[in-house]
C-alpha positions in Angstrom: 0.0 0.0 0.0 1.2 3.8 -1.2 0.9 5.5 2.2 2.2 8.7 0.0 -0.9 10.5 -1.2 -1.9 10.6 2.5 1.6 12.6 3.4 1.0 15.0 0.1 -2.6 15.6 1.7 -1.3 16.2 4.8 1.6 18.7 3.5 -1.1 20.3 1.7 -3.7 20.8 4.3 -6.2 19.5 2.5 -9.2 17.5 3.8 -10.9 15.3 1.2 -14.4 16.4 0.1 -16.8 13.3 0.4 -19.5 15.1 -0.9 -17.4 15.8 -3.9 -16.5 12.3 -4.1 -12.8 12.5 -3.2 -11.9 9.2 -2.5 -8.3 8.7 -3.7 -7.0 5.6 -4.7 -3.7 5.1 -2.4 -2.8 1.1 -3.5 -0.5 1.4 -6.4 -0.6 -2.1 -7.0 -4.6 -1.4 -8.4 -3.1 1.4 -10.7 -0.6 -0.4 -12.3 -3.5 -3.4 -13.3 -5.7 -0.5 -14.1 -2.9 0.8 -16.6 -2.4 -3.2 -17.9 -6.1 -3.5 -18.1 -5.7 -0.4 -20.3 -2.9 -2.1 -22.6 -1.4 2.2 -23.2 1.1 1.7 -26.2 3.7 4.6 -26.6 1.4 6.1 -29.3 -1.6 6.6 -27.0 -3.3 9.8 -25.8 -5.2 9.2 -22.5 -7.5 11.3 -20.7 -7.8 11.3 -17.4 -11.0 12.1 -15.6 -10.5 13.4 -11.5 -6.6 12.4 -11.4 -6.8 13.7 -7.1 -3.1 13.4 -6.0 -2.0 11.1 -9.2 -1.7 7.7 -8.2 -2.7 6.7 -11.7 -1.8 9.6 -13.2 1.8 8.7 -12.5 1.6 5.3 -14.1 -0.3 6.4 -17.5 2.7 8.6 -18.1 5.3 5.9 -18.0 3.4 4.7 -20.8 1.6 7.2 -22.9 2.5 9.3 -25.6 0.6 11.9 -23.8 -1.6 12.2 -20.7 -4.7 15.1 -19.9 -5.7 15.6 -16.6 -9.1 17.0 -16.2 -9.5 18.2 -12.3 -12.2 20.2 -10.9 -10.7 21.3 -7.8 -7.8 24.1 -8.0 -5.9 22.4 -5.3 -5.5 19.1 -7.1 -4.9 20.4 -10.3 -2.2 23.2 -8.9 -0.5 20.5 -7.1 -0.7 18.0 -10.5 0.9 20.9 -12.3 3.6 21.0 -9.9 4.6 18.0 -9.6 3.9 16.4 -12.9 4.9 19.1 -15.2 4.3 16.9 -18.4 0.9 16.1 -18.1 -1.7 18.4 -19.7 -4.0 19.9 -16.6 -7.1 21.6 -17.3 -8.4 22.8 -14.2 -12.5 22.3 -14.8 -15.8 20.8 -14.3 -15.5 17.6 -16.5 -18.8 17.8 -17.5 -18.7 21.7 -18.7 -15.3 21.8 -20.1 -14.0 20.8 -23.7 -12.6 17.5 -23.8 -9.2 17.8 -26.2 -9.2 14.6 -28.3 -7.5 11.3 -26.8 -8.0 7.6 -27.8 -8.1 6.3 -24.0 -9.8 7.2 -21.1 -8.3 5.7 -17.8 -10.1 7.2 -14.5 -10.9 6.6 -11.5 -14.3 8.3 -11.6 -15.7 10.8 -8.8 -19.1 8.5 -7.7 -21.3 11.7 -8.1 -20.6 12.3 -11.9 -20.1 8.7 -13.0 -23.3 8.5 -15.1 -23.4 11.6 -17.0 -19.4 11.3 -17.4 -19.7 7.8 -19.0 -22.5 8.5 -21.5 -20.4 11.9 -22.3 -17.6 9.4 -23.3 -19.8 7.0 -25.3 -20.7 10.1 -27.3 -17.1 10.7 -28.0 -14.8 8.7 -30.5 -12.4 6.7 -28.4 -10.8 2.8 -28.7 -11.1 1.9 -25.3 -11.5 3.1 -21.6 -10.6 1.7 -18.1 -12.9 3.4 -15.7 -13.2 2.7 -11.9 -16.7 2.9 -10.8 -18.7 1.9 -7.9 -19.6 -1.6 -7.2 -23.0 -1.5 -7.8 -23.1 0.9 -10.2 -20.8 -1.5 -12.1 -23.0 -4.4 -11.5 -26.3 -2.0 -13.1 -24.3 -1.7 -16.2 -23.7 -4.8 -17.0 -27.7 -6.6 -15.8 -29.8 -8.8 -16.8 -33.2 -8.4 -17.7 -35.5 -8.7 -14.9 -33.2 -8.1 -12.4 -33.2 -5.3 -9.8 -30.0 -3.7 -11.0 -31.1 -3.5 -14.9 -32.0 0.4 -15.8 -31.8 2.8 -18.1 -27.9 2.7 -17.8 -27.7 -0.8 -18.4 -29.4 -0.2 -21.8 -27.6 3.1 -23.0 -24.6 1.5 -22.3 -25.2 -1.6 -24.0 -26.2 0.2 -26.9 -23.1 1.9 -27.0 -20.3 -0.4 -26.2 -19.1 -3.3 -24.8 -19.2 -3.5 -20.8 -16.8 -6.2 -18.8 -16.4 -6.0 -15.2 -12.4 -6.8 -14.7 -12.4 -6.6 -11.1 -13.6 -5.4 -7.4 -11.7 -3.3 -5.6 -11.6 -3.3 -1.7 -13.1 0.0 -0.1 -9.2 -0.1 1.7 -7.7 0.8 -1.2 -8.8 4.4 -0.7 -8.6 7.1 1.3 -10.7 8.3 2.9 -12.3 4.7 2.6 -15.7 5.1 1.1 -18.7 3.0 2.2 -18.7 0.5 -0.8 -16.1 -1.6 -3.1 -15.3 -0.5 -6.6 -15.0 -2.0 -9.6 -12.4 -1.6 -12.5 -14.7 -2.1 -15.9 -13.4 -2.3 -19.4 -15.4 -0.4 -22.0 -15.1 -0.9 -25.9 -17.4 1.1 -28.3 -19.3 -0.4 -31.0 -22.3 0.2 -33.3 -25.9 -1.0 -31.8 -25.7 -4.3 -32.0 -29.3 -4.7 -32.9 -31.4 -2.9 -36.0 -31.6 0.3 -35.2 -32.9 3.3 -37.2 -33.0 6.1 -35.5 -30.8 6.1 -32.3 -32.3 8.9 -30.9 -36.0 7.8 -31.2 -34.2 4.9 -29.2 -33.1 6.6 -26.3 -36.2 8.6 -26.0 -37.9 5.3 -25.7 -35.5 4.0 -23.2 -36.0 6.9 -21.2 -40.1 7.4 -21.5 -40.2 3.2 -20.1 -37.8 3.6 -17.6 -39.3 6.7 -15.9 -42.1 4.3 -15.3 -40.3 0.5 -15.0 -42.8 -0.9 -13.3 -45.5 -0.1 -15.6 -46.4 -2.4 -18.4 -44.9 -0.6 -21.6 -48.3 0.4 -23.4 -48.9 2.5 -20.4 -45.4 3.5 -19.8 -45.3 4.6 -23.5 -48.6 6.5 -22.8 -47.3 8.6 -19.4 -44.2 9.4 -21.6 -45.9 10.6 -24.4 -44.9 14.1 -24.8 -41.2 12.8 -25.5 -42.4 10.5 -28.0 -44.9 11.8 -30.2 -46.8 15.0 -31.6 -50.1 14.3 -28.9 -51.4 11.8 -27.4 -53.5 10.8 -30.1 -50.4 10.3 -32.6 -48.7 7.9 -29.8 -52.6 6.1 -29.2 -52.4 5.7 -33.2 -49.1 3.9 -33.3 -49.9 1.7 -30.2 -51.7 -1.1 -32.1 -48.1 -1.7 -34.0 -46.0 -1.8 -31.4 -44.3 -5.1 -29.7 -44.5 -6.4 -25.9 -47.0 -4.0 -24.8 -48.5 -5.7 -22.2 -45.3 -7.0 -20.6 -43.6 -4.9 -18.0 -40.5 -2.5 -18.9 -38.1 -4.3 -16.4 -38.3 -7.7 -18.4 -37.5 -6.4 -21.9 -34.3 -6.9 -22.9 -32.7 -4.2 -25.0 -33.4 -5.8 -28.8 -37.0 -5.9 -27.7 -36.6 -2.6 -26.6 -35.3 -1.6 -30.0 -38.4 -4.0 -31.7 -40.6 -1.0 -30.0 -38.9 2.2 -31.1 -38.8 1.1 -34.1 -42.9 0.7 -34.0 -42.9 4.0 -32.7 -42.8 7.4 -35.6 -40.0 9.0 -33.7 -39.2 11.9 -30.9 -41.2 14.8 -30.3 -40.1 17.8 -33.0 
């Protein structure tokens, strides 16, 4: 165990925000399989997302071509700047700034931002990313039908890319510890693998069901109408084509999903 981010935080006087989700990772050993999990080649631009004290930071740049720190607290980022002079630091909100263009992403994610930072990434053009999440958050992205942990993120995800859990990480190797493990997930991006016309139609389908998951889908479909179609008479016109209708949201896997936007004429205009 790397007892040295707790010295730099203690030199520094700083006290790590939980609310901000400042858990750093402090076992070295889980940064250099994050890193091999990663397979960086000399050629490779990684961004890094929340780099804290740069545990992982300092192993990416063995490796990379070239390494961009994104860091929304001042402190961090100073320090980064300091002490690791060749990394690119942009000092920001991750989710306001400009990303610069990379072909990795290796992070170790703040737990607040982990959703809206991952689908910002499958938006992006990247080859791979090494992410550290949450345990269960991990576990809702990669469910099964049916299950409590399958959601809305389970499906945008798979839509997106490839999902593989790699490993769980102990709560000890961070500091402060938080209150669950973490898991180290692999993502590759790939085109839908189902039919799909109209990816956007898609999403506002995924989102209209799972606002109401434990309806059956003709009357989730029906409460999120106003995403889906022109009035409610337009969706109640397309209703008699659609598939699964009487079967609950949680229990459709995403292809059958994809079956009933598909049925449906499209977003809202």
């Amino acid at each position: 165990m790397d007892e040295s981010p707790r010295r730099v935080l203690a030199q520094l006087g700083i006290r790590p925000r939980k609310g901000l989700g400042q858990h750093f990772l402090v076992d070295s050993r889980v940064a250099a399989r994050q890193v091999g999990y990663a397979s960086i080649r000399p050629t490779d631009t990684v961004l890094e997302i929340g780099p804290g004290l740069g545990v992982l930071t300092r192993q990416l740049l063995d490796r990379a071509k070239r390494v961009i720190a994104i860091e929304a607290d001042r402190r961090f980022a100073n320090h980064l700047r300091e002490s690791l002079p060749e990394v690119d630091v942009i000092s920001g909100d991750a989710l306001k700034v400009d990303w610069p263009p990379f072909n990795v992403m290796a992070s170790n994610l703040p737990y607040q931002i982990s959703s809206p930072i991952t689908f910002r990434l499958l938006e992006h053009s990247f080859d791979r990313a090494v992410l550290m999440y949450q345990w269960e958050f991990a576990r809702r992205m990669q469910a099964k039908p049916g299950t409590a942990d399958y959601s809305r993120l389970t499906v945008g995800v798979y839509r997106r890319a490839e999902c593989e859990i790699l490993e769980r990480v102990p709560r000890n190797a961070f500091h402060p510890q938080p209150g669950v493990d973490s898991a180290i997930v692999s993502l590759h991006p790939r085109p839908a693998p189902f039919p799909l016309s109209n990816p956007d139609r898609f999403d506002a389908v995924v989102d209209a069901l799972f606002t109401h998951r434990r309806k059956t889908v003709e009357n989730g479909l029906r409460l999120g109408w106003r995403s889906l179609a022109s009035s409610e008479e337009a969706l109640e016109a397309a209703l008699p084509n659609v598939p699964h209708r009487s079967r609950r949201v949680g229990e459709l896997s995403p292809e059958e999903i994809a079956r009933i936007a598909e049925a449906l004429p499209g977003p809202k205009a």
